[in-house]
C-alpha positions as CSV (number, residue, x, y, z in Angstrom):
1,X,-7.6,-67.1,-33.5
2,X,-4.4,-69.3,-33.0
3,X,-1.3,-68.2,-31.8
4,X,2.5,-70.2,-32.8
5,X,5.3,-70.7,-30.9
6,X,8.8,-71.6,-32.0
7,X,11.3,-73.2,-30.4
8,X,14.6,-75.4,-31.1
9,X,17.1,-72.5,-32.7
10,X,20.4,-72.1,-31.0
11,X,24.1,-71.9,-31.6
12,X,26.1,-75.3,-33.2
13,X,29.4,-76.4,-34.9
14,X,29.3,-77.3,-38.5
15,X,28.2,-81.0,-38.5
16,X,25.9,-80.8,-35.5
17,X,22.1,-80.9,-35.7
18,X,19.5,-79.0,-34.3
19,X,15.5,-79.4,-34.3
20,X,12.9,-77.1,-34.5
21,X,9.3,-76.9,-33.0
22,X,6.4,-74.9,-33.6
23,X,3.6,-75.5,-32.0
24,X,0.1,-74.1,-32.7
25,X,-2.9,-73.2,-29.6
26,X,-6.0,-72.0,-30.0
27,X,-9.5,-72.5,-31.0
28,X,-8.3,-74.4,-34.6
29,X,-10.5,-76.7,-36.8
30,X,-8.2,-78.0,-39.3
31,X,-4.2,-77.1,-40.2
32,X,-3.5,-77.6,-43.8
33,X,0.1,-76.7,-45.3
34,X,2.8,-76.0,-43.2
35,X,6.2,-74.8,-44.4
36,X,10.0,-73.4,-42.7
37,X,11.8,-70.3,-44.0
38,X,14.7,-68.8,-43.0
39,X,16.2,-65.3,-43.7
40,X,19.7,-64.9,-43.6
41,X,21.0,-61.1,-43.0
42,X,20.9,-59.1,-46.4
43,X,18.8,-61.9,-48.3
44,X,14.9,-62.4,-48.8
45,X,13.7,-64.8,-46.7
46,X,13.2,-68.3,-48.6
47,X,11.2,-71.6,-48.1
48,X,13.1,-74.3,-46.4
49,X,10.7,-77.2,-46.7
50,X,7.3,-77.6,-46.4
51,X,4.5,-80.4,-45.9
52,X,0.9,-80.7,-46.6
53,X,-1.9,-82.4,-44.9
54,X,-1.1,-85.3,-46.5
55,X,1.8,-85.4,-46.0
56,X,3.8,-84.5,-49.0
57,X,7.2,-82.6,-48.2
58,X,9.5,-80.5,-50.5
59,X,12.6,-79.8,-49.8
60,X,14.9,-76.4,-51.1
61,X,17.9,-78.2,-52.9
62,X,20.4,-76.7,-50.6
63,X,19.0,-78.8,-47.5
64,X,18.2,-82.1,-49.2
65,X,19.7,-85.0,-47.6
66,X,19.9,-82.8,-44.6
67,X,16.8,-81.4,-43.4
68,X,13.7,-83.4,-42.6
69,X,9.8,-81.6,-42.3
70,X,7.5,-84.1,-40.5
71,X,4.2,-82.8,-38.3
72,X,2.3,-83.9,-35.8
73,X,-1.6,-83.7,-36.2
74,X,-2.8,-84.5,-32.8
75,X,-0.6,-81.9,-31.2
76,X,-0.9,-79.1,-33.9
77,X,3.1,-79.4,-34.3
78,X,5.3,-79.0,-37.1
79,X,9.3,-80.1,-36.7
80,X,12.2,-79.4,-38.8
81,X,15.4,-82.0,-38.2
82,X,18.7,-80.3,-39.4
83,X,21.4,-82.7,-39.8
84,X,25.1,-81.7,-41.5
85,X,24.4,-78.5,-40.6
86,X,26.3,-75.8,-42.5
87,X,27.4,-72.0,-41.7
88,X,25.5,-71.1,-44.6
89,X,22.2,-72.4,-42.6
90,X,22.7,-69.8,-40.2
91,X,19.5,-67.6,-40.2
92,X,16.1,-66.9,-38.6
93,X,14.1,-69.4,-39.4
94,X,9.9,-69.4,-38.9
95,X,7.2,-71.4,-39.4
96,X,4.1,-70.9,-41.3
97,X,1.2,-72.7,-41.0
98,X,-2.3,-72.5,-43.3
99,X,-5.1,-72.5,-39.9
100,X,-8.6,-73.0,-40.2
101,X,-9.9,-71.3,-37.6
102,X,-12.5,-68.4,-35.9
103,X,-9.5,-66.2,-38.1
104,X,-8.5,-68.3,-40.9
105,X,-5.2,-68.0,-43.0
106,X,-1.7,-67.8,-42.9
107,X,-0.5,-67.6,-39.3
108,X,3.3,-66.8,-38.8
109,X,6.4,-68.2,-35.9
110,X,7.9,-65.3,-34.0
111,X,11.0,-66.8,-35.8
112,X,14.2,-68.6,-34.3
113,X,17.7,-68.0,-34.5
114,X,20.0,-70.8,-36.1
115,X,23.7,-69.8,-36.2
116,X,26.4,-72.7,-37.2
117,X,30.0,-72.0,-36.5
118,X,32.6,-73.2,-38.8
């Protein structure tokens, strides 16, 4: 079984940037798609951006030109740059990641808090 852990949120001015980790242990053969949502208070949570295991990213229109998904194989680690950050980004934000493992499937982030002062 593999366990995540999140890390990166925090408080920031409009403007400012942040980046998030999330960083997967455990007895893992393969990690394929791996994807950031955030839920905001009183919304559904929503996909951010996500990237397969080649590498292809999307992107939700409201954080193109801003955000940028990248991963790292060889440590099991998936990043999220936020750039231009907004008030409207504040939310919890978690990772989810498609693990091949002894327990296969959709493993999620305990979540972190993002919250962008105006």
């Amino acid at each position: 079984q593999a366990q995540l852990k999140e890390s990166g949120g925090g408080l920031v001015q409009a403007g400012g940037s942040l980046r998030l980790s999330c960083a997967a242990s455990g007895n893992i053969l393969r990690i394929n798609d791996m994807g950031w949502y955030r839920q905001a208070p009183g919304k559904q949570r929503e996909l951010v951006a996500a990237v397969t295991s080649g590498g292809t990213t999307t992107y939700a229109d409201s954080v193109k030109g801003r955000f940028t998904i990248s991963r790292d194989n060889a440590k099991n680690t998936l990043y999220l740059q936020m750039n231009g950050l907004k008030p409207e980004d504040t939310a919890v934000y978690y990772c989810a990641l498609e693990i091949v493992s002894g327990v296969s499937g959709t493993y999620w982030g305990q979540g972190t808090q993002v919250t962008v002062s105006s």
